[in-house]
Backbone as JSON Lines, residues from 0, in Angstrom:
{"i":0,"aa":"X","n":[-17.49,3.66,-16.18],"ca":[-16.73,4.23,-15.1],"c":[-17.09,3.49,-13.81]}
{"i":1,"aa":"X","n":[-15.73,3.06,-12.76],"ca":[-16.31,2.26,-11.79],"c":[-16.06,3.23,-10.78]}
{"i":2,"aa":"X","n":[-16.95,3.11,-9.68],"ca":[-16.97,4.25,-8.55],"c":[-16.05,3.16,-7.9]}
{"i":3,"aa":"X","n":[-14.78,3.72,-6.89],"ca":[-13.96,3.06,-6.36],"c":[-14.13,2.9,-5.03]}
{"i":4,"aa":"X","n":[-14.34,4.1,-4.57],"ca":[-14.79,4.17,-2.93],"c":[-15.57,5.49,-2.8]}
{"i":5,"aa":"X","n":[-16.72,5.36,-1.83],"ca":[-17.26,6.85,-1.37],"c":[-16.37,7.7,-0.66]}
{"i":6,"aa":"X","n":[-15.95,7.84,0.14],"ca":[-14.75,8.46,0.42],"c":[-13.6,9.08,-0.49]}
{"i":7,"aa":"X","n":[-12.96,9.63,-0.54],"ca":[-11.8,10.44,-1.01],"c":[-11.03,9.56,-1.22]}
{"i":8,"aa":"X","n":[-10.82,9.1,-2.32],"ca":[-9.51,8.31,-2.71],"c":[-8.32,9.09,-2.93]}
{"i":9,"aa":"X","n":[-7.08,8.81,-1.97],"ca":[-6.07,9.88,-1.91],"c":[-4.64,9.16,-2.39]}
{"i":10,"aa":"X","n":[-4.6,7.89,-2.93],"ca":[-3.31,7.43,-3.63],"c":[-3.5,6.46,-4.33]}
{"i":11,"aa":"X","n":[-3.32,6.66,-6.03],"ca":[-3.3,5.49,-6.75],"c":[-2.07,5.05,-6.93]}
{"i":12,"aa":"X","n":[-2.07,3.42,-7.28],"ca":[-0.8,2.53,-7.36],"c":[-1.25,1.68,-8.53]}
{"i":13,"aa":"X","n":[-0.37,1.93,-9.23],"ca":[-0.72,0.64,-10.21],"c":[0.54,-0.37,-10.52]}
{"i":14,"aa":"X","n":[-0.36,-1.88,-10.56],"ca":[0.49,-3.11,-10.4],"c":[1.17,-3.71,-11.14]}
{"i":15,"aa":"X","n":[1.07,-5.22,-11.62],"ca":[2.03,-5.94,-12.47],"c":[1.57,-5.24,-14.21]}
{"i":16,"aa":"X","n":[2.08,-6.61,-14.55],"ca":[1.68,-6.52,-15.84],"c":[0.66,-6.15,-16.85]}
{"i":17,"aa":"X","n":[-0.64,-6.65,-15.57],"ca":[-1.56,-6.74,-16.24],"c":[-2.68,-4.85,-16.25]}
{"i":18,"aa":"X","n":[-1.49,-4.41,-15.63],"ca":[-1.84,-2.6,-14.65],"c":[-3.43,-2.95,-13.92]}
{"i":19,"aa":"X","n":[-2.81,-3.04,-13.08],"ca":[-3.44,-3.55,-11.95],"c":[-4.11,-2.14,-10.98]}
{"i":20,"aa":"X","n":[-4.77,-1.6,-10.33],"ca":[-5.19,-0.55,-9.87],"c":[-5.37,-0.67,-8.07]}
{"i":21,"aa":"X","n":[-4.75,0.07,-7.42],"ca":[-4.48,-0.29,-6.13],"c":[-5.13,1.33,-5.61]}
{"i":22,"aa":"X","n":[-5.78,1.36,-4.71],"ca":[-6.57,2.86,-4.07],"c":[-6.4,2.57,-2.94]}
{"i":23,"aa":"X","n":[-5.95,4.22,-2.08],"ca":[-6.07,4.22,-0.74],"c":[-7.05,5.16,-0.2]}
{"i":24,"aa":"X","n":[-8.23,4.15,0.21],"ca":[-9.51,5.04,0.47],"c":[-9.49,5.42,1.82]}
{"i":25,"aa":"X","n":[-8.78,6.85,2.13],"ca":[-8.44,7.33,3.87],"c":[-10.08,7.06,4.99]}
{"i":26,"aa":"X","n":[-10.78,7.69,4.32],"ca":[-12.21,7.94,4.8],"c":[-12.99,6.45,5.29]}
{"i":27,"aa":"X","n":[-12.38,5.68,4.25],"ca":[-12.99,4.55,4.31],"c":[-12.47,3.11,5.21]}
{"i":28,"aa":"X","n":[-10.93,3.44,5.87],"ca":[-9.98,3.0,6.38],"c":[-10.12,1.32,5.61]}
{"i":29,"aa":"X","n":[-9.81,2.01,4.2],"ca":[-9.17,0.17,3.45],"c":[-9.03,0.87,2.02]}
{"i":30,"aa":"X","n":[-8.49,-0.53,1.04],"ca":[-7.58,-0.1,0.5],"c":[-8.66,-0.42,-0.95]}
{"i":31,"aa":"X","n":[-8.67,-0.41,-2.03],"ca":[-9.45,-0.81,-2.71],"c":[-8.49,-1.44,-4.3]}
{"i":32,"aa":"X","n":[-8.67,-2.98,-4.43],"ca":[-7.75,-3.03,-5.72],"c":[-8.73,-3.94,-6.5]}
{"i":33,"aa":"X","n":[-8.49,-3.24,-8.16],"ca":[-9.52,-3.64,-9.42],"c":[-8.14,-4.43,-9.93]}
{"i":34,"aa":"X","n":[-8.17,-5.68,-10.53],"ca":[-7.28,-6.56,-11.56],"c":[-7.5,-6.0,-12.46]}
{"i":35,"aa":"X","n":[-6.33,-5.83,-13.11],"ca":[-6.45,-5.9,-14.86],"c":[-6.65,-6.91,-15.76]}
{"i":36,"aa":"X","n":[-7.4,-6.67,-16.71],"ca":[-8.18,-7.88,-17.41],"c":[-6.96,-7.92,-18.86]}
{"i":37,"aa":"X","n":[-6.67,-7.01,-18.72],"ca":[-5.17,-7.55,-19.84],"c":[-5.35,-6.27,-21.07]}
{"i":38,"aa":"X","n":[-6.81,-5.88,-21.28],"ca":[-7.21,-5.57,-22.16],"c":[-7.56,-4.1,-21.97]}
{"i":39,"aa":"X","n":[-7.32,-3.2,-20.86],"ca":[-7.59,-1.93,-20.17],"c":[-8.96,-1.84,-19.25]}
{"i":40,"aa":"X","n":[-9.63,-2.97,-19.15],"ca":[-10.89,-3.06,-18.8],"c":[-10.39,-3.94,-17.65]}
{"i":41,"aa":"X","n":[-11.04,-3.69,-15.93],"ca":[-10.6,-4.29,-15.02],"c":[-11.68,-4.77,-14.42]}
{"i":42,"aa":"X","n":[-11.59,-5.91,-13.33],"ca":[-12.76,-6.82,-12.77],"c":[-13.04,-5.57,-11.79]}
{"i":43,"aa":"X","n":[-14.57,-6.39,-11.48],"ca":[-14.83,-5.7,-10.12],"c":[-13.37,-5.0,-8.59]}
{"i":44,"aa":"X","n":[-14.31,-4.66,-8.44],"ca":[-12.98,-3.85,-7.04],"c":[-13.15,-5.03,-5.8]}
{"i":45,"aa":"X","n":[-12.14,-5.02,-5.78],"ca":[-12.01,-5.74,-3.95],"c":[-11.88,-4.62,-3.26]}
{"i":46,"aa":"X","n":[-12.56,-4.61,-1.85],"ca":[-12.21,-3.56,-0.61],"c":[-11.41,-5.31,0.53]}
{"i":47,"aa":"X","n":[-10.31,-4.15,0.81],"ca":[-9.68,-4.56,1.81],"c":[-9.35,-4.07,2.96]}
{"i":48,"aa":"X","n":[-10.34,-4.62,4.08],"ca":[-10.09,-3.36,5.32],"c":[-8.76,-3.63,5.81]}
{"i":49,"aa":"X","n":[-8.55,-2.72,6.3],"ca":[-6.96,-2.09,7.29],"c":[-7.37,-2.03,9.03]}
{"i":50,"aa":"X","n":[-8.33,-1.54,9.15],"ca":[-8.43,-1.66,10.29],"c":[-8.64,0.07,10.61]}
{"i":51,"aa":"X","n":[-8.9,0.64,11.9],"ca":[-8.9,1.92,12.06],"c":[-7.19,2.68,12.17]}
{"i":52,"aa":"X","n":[-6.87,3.08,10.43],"ca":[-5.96,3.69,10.17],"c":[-5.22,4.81,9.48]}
{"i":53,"aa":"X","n":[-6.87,4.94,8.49],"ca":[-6.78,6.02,7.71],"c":[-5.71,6.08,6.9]}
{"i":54,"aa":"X","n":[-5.69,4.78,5.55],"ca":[-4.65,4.63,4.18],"c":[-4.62,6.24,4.0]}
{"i":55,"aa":"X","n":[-3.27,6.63,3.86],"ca":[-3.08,8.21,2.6],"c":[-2.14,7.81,1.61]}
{"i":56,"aa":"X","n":[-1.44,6.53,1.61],"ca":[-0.64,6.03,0.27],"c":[0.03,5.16,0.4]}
{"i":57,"aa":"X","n":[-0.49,4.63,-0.98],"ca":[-0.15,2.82,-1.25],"c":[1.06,2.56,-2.64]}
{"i":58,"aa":"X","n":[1.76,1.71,-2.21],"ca":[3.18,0.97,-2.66],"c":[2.79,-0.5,-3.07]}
{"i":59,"aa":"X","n":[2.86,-0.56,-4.79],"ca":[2.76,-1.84,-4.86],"c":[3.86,-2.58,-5.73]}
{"i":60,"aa":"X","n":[4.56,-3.85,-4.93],"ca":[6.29,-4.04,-4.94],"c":[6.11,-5.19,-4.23]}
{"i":61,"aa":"X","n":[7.42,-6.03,-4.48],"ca":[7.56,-7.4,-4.2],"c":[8.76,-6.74,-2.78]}
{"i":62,"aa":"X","n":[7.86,-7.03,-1.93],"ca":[8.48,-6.71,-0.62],"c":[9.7,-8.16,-0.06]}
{"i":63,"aa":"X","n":[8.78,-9.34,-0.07],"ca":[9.05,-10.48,0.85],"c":[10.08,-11.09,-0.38]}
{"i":64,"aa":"X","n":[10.5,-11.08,-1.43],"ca":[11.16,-11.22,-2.56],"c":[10.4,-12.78,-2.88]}
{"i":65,"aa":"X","n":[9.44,-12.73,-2.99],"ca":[8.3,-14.26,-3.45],"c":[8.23,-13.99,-4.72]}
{"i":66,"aa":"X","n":[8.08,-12.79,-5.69],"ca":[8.04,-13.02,-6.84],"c":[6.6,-12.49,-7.25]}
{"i":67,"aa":"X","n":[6.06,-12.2,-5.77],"ca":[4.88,-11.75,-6.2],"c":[4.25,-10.5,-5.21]}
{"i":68,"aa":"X","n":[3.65,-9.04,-6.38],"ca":[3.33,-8.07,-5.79],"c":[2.43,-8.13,-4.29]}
{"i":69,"aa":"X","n":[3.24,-7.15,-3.47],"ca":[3.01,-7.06,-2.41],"c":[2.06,-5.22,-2.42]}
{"i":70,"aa":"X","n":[1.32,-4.87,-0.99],"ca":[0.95,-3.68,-0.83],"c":[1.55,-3.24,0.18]}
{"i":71,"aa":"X","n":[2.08,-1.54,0.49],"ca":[2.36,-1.02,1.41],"c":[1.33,-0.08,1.66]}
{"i":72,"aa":"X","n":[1.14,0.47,2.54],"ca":[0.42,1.44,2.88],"c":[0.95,2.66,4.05]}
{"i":73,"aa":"X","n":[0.76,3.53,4.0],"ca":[0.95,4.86,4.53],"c":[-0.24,5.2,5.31]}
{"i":74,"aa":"X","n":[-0.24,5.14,6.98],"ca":[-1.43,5.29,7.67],"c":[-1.4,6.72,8.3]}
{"i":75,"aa":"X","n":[-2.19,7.61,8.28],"ca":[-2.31,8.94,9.36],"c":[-2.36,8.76,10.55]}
{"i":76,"aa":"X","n":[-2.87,7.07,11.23],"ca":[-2.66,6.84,12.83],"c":[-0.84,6.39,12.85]}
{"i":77,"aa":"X","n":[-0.25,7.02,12.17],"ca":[1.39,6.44,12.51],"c":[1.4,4.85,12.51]}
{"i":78,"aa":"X","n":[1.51,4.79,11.14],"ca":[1.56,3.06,11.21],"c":[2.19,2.78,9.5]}
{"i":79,"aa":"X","n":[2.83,1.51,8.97],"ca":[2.65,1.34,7.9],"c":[1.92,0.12,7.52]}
{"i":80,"aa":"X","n":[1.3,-0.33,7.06],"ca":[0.76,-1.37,6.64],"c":[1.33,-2.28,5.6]}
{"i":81,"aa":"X","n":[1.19,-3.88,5.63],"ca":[1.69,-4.28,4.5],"c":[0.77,-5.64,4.28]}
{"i":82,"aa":"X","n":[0.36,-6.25,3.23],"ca":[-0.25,-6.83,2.6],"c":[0.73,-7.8,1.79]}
{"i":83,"aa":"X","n":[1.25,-8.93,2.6],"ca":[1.47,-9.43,1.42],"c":[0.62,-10.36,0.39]}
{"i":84,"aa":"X","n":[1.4,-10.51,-0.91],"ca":[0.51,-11.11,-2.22],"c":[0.37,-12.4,-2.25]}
{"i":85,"aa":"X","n":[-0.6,-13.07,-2.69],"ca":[-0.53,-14.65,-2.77],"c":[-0.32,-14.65,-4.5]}
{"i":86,"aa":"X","n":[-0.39,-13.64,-4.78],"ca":[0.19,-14.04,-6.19],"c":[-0.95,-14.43,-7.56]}
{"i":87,"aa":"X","n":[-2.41,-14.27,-6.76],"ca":[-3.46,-14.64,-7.86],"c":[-4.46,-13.22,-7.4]}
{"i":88,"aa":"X","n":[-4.03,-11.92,-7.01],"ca":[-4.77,-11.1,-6.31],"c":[-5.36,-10.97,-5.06]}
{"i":89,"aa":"X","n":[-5.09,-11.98,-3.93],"ca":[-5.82,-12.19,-3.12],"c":[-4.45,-11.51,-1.89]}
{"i":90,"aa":"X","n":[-4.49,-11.19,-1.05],"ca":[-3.71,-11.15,0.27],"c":[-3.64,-11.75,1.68]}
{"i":91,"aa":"X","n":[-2.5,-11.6,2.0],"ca":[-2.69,-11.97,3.32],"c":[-3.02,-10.83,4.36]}
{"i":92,"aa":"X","n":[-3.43,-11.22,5.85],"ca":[-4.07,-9.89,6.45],"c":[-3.23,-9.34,6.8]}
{"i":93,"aa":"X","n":[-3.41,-7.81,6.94],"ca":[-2.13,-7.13,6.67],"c":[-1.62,-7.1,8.19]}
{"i":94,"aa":"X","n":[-0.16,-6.52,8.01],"ca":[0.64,-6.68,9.19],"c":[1.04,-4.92,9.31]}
{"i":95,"aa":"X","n":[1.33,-4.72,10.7],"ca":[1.36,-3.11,10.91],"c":[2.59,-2.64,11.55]}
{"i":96,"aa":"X","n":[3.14,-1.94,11.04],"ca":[4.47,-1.1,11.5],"c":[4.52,0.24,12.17]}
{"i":97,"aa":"X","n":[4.46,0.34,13.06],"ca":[4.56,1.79,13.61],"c":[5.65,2.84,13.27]}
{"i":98,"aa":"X","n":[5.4,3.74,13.09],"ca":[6.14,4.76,12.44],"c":[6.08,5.81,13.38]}
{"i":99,"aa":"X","n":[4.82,6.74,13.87],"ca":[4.5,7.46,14.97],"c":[3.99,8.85,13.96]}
{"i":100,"aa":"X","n":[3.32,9.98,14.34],"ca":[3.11,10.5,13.86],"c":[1.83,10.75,12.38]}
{"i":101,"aa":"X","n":[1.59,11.49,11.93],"ca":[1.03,11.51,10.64],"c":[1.74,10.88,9.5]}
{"i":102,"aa":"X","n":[1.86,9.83,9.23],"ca":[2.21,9.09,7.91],"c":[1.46,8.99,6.89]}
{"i":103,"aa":"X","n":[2.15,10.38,5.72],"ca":[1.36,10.8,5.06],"c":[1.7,10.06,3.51]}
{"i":104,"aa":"X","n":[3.31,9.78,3.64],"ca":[3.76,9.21,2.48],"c":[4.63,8.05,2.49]}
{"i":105,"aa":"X","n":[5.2,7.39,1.45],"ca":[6.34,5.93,1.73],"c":[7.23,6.37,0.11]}
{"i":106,"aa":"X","n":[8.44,6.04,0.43],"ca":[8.94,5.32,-0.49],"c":[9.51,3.89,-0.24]}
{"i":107,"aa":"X","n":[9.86,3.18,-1.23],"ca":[10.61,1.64,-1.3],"c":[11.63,1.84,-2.15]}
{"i":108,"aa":"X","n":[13.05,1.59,-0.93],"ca":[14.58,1.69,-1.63],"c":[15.25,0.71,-0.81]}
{"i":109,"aa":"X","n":[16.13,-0.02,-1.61],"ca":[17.31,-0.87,-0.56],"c":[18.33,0.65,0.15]}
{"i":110,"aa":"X","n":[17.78,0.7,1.32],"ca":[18.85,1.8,1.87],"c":[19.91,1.27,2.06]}
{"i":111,"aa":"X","n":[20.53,-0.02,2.88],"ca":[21.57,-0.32,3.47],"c":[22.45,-1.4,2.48]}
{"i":112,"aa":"X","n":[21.64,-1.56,1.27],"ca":[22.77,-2.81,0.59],"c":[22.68,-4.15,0.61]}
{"i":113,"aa":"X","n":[21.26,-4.16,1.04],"ca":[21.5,-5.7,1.45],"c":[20.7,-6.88,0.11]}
{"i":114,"aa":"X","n":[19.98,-5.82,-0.3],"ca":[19.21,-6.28,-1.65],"c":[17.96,-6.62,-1.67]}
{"i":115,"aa":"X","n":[17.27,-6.25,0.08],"ca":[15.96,-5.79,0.68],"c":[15.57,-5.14,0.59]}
{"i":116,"aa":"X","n":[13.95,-4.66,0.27],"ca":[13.75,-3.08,0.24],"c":[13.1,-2.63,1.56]}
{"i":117,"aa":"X","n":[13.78,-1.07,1.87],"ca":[13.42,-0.55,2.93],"c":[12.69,0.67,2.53]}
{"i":118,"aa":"X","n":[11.72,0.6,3.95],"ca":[10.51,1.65,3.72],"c":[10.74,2.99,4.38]}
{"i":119,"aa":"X","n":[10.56,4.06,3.92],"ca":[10.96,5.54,4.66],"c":[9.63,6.11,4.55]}
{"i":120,"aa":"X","n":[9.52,6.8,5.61],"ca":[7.8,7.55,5.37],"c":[8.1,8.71,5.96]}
{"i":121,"aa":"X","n":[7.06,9.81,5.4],"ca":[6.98,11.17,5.76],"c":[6.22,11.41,6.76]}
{"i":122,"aa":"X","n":[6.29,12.41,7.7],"ca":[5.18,12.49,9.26],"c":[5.54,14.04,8.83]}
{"i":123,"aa":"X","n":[3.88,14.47,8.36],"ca":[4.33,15.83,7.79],"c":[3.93,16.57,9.54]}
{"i":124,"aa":"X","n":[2.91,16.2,10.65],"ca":[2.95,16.43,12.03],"c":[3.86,17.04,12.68]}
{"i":125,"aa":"X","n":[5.12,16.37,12.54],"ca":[6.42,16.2,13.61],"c":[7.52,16.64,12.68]}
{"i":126,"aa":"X","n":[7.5,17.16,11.2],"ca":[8.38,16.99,10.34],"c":[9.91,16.1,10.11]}
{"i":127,"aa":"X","n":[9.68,14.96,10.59],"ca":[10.45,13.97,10.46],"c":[10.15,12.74,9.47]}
{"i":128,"aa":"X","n":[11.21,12.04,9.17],"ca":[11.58,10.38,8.44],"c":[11.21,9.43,9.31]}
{"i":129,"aa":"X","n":[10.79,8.06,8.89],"ca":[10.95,6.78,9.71],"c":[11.64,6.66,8.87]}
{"i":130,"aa":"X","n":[12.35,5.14,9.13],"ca":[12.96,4.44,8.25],"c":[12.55,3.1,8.8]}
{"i":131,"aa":"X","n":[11.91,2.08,7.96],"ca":[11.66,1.15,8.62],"c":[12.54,-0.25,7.51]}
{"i":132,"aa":"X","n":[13.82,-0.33,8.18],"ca":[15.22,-1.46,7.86],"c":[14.22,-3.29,7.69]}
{"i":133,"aa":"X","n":[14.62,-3.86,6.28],"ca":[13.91,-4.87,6.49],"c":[15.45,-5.95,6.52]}
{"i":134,"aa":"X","n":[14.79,-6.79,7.47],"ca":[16.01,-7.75,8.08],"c":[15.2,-9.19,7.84]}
């Protein structure tokens, strides 16, 4: 059994093919992802800090349409986070979206048609939607 984070891990995501394990450790403000070894047995954990944001839930999806899994994240300082993939597990540093409010949740849907996926998050605070349109 691998301990993932001391903190409260409050959203699992799991990835490609290989089920990949993606954690959003709130307490710990970063995200924590184990590779899959192919075989149900996964490498060590990477921690990936976020910065002061407090992850509550992670999205893992080919955002930038590269072909290769990307991370979203759901921040409680009103923000979304995104990580994109280099495609061998590693990321780039993440980039931050403001949303406002408690962003407690995300989904990923093409809202408008364009064949992009767009991000909607919950602010259970203010009881409202973002919608954050990717162009």
């Amino acid at each position: 059994m691998t301990q993932v984070a001391k903190s409260l891990p409050k959203c699992l995501e799991i990835g490609d093919q290989k089920l990949d394990i993606v954690a959003a450790n709130t307490y710990d403000d970063n995200i924590s992802v184990l590779l899959g070894n192919g075989d149900g047995t996964f490498q060590p954990q990477q921690r990936i800090a976020l910065g002061d944001v407090n992850p509550r839930a992670v999205k893992v999806i080919d955002v930038d349409g590269g072909g290769k899994p990307d991370i979203l994240t759901a921040n409680d300082m009103g923000s979304v986070s995104l990580l994109l993939g280099n495609g061998d597990g590693t990321f780039l540093a993440s980039q931050m979206f403001a949303t406002g409010g408690l962003t407690r949740s995300l989904a990923v849907i093409d809202l408008n048609g364009d064949g992009k996926p767009d991000v909607v998050t919950a602010d259970n605070l203010r009881n409202q939607l973002s919608v954050l349109l990717q162009r």
